[in-house]
Backbone of each chain as nested JSON, in Angstrom:
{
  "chains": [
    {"id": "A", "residues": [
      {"number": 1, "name": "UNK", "atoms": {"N": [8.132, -1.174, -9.23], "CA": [8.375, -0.57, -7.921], "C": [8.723, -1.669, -6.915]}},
      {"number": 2, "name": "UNK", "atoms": {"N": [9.964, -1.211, -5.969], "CA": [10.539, -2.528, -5.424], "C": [10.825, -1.932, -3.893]}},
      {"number": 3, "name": "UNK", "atoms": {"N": [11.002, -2.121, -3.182], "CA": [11.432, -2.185, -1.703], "C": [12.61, -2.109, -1.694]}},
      {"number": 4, "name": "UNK", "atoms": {"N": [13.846, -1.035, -1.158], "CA": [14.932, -1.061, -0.996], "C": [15.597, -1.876, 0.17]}},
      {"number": 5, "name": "UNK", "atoms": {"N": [16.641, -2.391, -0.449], "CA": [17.272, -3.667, 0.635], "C": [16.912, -3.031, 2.071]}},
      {"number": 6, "name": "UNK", "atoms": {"N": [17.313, -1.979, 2.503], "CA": [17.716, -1.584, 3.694], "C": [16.063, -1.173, 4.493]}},
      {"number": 7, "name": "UNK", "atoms": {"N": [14.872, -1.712, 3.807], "CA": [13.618, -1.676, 4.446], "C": [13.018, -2.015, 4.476]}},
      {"number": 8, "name": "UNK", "atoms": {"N": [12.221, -2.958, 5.862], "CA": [12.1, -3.281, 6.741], "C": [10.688, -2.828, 6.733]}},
      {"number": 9, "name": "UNK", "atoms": {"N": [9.292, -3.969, 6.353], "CA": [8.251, -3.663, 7.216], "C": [7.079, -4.535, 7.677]}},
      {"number": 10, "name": "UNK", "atoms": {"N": [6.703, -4.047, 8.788], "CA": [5.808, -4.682, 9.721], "C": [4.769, -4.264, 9.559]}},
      {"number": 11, "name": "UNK", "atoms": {"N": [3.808, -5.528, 9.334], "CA": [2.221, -4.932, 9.424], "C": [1.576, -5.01, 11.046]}},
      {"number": 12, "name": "UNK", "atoms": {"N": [0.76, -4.093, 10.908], "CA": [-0.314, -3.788, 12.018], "C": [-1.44, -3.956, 11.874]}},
      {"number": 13, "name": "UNK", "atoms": {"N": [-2.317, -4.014, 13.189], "CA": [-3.854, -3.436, 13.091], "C": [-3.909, -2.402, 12.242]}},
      {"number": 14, "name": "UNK", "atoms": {"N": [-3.485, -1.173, 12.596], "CA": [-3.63, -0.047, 12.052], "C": [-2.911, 0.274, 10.971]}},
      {"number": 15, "name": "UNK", "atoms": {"N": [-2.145, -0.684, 10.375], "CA": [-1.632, -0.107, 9.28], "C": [-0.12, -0.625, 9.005]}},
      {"number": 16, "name": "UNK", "atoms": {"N": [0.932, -0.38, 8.968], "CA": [2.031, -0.43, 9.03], "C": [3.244, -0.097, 9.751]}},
      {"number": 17, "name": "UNK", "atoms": {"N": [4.493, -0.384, 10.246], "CA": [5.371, -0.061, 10.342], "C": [6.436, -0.148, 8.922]}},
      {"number": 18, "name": "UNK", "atoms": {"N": [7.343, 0.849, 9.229], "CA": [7.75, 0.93, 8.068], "C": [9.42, 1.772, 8.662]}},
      {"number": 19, "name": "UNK", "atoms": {"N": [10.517, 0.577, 8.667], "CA": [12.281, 0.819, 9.13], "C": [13.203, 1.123, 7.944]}},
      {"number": 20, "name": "UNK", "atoms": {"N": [13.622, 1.911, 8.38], "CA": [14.677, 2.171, 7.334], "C": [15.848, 2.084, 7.828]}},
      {"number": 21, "name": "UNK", "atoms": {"N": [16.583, 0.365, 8.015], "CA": [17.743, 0.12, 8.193], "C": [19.313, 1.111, 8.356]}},
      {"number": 22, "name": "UNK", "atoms": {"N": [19.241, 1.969, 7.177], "CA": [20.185, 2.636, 6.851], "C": [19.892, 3.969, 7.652]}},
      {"number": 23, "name": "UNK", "atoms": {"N": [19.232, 4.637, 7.158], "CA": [19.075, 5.642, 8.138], "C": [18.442, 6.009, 9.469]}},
      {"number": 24, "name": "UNK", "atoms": {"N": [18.019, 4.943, 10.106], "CA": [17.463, 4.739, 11.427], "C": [16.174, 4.947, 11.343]}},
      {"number": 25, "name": "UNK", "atoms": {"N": [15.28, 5.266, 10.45], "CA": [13.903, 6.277, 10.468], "C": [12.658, 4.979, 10.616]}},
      {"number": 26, "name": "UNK", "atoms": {"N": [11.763, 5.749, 11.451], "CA": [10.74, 5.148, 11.155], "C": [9.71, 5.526, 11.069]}},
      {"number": 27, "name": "UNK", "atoms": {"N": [8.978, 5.151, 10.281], "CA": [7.567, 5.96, 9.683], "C": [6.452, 4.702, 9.776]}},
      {"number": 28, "name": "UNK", "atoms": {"N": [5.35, 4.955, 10.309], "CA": [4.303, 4.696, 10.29], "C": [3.168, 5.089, 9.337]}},
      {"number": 29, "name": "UNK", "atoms": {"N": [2.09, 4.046, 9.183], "CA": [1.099, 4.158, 7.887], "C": [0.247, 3.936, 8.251]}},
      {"number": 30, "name": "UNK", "atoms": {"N": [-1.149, 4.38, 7.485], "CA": [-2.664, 3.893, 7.975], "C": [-3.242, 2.803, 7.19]}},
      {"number": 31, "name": "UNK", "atoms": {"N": [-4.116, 1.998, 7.379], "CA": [-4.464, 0.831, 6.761], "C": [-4.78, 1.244, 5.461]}},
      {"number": 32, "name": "UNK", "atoms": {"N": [-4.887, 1.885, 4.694], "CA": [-5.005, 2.223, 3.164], "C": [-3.222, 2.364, 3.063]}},
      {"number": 33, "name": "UNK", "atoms": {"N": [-2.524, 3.059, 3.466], "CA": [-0.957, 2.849, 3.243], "C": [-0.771, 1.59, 3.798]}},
      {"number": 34, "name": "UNK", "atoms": {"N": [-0.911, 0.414, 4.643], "CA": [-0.725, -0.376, 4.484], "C": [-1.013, -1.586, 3.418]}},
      {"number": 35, "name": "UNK", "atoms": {"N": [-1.871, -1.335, 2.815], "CA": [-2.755, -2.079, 1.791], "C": [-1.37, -2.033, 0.482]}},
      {"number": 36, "name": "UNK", "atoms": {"N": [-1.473, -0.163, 0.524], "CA": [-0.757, -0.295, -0.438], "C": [1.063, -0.71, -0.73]}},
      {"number": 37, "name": "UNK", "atoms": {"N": [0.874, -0.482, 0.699], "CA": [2.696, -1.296, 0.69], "C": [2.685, -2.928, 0.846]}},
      {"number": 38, "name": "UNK", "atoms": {"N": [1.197, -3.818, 0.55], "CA": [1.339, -4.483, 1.187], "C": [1.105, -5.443, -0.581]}},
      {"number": 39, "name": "UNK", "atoms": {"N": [0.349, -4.708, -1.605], "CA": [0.845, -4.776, -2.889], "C": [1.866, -4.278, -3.625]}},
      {"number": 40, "name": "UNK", "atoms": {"N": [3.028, -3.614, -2.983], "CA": [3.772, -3.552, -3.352], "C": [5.209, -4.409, -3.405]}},
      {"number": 41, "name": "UNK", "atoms": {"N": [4.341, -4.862, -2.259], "CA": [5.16, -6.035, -1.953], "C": [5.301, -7.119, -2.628]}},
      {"number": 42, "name": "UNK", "atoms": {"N": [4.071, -7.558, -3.266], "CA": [3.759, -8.679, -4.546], "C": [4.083, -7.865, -5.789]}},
      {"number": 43, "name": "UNK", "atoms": {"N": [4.496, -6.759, -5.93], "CA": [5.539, -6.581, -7.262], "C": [4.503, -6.346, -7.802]}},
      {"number": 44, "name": "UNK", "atoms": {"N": [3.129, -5.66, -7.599], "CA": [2.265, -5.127, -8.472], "C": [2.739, -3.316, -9.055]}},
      {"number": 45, "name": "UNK", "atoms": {"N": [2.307, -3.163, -9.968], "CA": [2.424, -1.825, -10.67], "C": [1.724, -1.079, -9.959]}},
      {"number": 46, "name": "UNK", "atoms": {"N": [1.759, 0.572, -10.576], "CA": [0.854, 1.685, -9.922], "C": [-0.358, 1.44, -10.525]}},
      {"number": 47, "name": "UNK", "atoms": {"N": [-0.509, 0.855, -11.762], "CA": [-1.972, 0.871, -12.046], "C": [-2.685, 0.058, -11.881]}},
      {"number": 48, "name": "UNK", "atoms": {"N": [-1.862, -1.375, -11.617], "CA": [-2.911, -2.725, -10.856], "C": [-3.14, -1.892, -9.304]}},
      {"number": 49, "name": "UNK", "atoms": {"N": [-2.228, -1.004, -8.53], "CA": [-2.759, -1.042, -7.177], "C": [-3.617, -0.196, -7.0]}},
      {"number": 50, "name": "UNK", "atoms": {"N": [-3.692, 1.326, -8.096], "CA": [-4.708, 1.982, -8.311], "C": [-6.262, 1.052, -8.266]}},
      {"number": 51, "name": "UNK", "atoms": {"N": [-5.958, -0.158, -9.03], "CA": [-7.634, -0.617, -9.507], "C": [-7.889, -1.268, -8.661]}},
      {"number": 52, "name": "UNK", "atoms": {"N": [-7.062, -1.852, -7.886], "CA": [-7.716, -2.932, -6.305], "C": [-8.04, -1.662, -5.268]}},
      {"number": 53, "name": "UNK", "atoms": {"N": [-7.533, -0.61, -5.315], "CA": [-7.948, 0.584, -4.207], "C": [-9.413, 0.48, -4.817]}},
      {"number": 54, "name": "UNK", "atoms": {"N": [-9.25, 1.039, -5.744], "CA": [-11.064, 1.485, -6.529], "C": [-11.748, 0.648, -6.689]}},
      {"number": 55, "name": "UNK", "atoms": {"N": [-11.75, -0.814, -6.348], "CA": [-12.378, -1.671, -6.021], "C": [-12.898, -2.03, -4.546]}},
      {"number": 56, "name": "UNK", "atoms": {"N": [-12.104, -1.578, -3.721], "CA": [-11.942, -1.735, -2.334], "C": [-12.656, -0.675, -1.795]}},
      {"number": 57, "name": "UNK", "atoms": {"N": [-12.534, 0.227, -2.445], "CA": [-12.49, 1.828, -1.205], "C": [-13.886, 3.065, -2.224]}},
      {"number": 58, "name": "UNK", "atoms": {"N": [-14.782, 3.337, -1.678], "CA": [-15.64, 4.239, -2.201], "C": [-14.923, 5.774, -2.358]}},
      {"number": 59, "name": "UNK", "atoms": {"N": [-14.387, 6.271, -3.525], "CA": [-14.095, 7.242, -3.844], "C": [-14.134, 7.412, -5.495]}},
      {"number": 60, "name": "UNK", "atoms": {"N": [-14.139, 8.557, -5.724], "CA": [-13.593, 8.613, -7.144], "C": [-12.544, 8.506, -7.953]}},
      {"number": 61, "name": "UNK", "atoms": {"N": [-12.378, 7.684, -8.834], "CA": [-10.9, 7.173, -9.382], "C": [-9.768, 8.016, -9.384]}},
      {"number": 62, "name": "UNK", "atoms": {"N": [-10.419, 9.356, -9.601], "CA": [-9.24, 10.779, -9.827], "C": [-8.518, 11.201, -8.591]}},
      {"number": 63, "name": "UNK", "atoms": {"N": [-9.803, 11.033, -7.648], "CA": [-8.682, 11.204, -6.2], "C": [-7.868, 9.95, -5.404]}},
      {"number": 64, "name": "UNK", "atoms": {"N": [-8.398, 8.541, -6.327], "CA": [-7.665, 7.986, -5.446], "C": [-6.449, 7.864, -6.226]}},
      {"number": 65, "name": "UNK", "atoms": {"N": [-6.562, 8.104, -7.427], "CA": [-5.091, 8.069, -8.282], "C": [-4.263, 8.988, -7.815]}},
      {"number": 66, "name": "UNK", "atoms": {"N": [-4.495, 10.068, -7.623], "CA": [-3.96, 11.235, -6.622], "C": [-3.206, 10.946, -6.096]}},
      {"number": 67, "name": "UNK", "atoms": {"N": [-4.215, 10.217, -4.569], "CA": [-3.247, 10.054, -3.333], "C": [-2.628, 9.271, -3.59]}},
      {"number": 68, "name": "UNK", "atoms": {"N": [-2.922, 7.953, -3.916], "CA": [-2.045, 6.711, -4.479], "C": [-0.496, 7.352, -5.009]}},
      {"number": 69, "name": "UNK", "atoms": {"N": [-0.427, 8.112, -6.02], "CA": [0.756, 8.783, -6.216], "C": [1.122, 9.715, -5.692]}},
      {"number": 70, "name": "UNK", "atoms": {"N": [1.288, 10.726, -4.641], "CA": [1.281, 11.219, -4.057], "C": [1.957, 10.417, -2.907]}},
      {"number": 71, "name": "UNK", "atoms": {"N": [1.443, 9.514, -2.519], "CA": [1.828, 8.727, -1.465], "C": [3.588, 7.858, -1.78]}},
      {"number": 72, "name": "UNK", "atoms": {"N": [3.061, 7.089, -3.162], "CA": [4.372, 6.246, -3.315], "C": [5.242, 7.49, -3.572]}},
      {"number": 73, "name": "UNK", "atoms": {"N": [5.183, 8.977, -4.167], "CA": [6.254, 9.987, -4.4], "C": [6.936, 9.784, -2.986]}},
      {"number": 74, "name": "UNK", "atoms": {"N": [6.493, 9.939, -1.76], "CA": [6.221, 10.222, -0.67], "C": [7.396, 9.119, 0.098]}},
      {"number": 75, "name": "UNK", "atoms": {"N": [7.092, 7.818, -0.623], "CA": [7.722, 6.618, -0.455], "C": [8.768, 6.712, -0.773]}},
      {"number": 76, "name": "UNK", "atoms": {"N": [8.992, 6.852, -1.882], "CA": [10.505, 7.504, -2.936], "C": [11.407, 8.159, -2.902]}},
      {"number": 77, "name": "UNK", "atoms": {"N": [10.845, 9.496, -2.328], "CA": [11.366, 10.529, -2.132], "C": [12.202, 9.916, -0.096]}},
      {"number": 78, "name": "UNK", "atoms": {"N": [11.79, 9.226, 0.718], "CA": [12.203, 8.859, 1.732], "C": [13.009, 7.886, 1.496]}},
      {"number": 79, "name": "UNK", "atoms": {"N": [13.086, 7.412, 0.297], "CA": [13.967, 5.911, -0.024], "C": [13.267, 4.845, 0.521]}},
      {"number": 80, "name": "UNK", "atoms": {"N": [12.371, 4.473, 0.554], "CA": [11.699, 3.016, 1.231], "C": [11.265, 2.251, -0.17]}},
      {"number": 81, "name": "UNK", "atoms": {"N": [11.143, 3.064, -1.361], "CA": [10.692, 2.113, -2.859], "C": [11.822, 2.736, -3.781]}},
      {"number": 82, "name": "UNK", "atoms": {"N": [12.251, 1.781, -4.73], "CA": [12.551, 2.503, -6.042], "C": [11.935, 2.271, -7.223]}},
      {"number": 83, "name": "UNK", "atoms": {"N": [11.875, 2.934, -8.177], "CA": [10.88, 3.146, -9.472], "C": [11.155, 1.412, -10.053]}}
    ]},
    {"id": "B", "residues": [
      {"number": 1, "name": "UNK", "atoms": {"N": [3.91, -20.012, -10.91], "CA": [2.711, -20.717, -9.927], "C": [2.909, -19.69, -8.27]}},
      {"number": 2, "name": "UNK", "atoms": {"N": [3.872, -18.852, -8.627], "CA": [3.633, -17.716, -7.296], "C": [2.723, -16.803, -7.725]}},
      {"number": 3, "name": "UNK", "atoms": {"N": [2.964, -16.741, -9.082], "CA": [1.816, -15.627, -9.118], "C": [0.588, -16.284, -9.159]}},
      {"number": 4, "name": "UNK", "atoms": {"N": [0.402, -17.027, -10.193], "CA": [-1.199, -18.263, -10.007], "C": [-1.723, -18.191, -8.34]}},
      {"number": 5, "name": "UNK", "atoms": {"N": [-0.953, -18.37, -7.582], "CA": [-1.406, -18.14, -5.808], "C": [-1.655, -16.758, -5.406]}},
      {"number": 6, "name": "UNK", "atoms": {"N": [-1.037, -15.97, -6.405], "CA": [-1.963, -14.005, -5.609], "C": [-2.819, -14.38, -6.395]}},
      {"number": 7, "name": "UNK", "atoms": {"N": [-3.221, -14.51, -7.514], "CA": [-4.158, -14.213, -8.191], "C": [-5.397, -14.576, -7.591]}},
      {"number": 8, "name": "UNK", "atoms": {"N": [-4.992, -16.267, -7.16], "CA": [-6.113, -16.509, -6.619], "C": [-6.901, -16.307, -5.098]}},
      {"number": 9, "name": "UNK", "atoms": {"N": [-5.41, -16.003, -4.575], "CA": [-5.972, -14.965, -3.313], "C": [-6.505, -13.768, -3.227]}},
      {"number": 10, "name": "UNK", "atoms": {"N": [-5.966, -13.272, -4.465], "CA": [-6.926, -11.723, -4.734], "C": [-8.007, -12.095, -5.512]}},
      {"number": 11, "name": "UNK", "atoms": {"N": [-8.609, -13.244, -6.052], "CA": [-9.849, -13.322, -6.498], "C": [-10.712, -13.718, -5.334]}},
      {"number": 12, "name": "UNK", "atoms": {"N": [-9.802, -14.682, -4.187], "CA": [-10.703, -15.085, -3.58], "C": [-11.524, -13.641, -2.571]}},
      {"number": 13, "name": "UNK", "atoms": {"N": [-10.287, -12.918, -2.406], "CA": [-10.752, -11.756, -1.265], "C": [-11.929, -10.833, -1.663]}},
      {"number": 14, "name": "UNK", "atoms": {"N": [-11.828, -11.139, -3.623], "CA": [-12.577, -10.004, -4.502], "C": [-13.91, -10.305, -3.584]}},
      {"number": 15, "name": "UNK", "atoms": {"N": [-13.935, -12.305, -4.197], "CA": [-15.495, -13.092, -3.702], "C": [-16.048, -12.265, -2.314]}},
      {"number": 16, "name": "UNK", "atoms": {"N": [-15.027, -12.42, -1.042], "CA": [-15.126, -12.674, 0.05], "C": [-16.112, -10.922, 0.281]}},
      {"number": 17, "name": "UNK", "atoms": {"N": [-15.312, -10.102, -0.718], "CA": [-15.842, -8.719, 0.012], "C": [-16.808, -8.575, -1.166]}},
      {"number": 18, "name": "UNK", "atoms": {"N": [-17.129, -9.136, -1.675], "CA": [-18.492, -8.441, -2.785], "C": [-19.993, -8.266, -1.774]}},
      {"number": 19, "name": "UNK", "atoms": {"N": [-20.247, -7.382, -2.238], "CA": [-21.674, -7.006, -0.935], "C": [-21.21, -6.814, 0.234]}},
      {"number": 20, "name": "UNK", "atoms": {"N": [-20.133, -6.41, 0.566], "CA": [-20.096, -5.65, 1.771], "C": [-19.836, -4.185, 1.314]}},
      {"number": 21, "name": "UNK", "atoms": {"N": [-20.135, -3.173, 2.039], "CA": [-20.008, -1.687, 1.899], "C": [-18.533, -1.839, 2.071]}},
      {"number": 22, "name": "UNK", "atoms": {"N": [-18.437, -1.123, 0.706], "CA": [-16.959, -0.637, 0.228], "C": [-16.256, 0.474, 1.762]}},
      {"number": 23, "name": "UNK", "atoms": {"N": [-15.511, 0.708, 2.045], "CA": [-15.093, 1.677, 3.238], "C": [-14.496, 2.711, 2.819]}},
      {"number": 24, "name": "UNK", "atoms": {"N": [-14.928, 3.923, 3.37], "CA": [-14.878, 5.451, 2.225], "C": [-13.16, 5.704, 2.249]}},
      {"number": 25, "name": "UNK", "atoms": {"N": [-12.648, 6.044, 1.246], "CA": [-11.504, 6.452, 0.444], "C": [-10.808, 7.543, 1.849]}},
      {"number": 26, "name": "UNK", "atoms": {"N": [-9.625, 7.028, 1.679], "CA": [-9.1, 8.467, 3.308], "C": [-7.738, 8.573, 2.674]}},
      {"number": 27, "name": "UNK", "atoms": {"N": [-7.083, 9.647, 2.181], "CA": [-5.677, 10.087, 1.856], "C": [-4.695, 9.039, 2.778]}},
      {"number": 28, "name": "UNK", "atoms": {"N": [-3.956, 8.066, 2.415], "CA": [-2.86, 7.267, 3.065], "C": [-1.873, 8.226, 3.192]}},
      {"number": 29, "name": "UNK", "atoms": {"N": [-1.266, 8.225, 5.116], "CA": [-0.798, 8.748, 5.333], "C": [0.657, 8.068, 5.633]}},
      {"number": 30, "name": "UNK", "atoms": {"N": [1.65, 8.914, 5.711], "CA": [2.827, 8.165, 6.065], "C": [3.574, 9.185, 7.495]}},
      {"number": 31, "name": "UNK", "atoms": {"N": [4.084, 8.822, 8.115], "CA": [4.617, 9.439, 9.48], "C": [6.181, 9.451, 9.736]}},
      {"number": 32, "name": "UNK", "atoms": {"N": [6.639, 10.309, 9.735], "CA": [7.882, 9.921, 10.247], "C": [7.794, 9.804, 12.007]}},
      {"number": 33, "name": "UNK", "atoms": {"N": [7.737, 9.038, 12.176], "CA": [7.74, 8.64, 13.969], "C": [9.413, 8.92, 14.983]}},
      {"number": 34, "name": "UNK", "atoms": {"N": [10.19, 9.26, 13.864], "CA": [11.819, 8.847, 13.926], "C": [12.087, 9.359, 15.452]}},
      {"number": 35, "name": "UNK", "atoms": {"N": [9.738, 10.956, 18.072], "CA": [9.206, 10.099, 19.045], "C": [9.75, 8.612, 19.234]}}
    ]}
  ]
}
């Protein structure tokens, strides 16, 4: 999973900014979406960033695998990552 | 040796946060702000 040329992002206190060169858009993230765009950035997989969440964050593995995917679909589907 | 340097920044952060209360799990949200 890689960052498409055309985007653009800034970390925050709260989380992220997140530009999408090409189509003008901008979307904002909360510090768990920042975390995770922020290993995505080091070219980690879905299942190394799954296990640093579940190391990090008190939940159960099933929901954070969930949102975790759920989220990068989310990413994908807006064009800001490709597979 | 780029990766040898996350590794060891993500081991060091592992150290840094062991025994602190983990911070409860919250659905990551994303926004289109395009406001």
């Amino acid at each position: 999973m890689n960052f498409t040329k055309h985007t653009k992002i800034r970390k925050e206190r709260f989380g992220a900014v997140v530009f999408d060169t090409l189509t003008e858009k901008i979307f904002v993230t909360d510090e768990i979406g920042g975390e995770i765009l922020r290993l995505i950035e080091k070219g980690k997989d879905l299942t190394h960033i799954i296990s640093v969440l579940c190391d990090n964050y008190d939940g159960d593995r099933q929901t954070i695998e969930k949102d975790v995917i759920e989220f990068t679909n989310q990413l994908k589907s807006n064009s800001i990552v490709r597979a | 040796m780029e990766k040898e340097q996350s590794e060891i920044s993500e081991a060091k952060s592992a150290v840094a946060n062991k025994g602190k209360a983990k911070k409860k799990w919250q659905k990551p949200k994303l926004e289109d702000v395009s406001k």
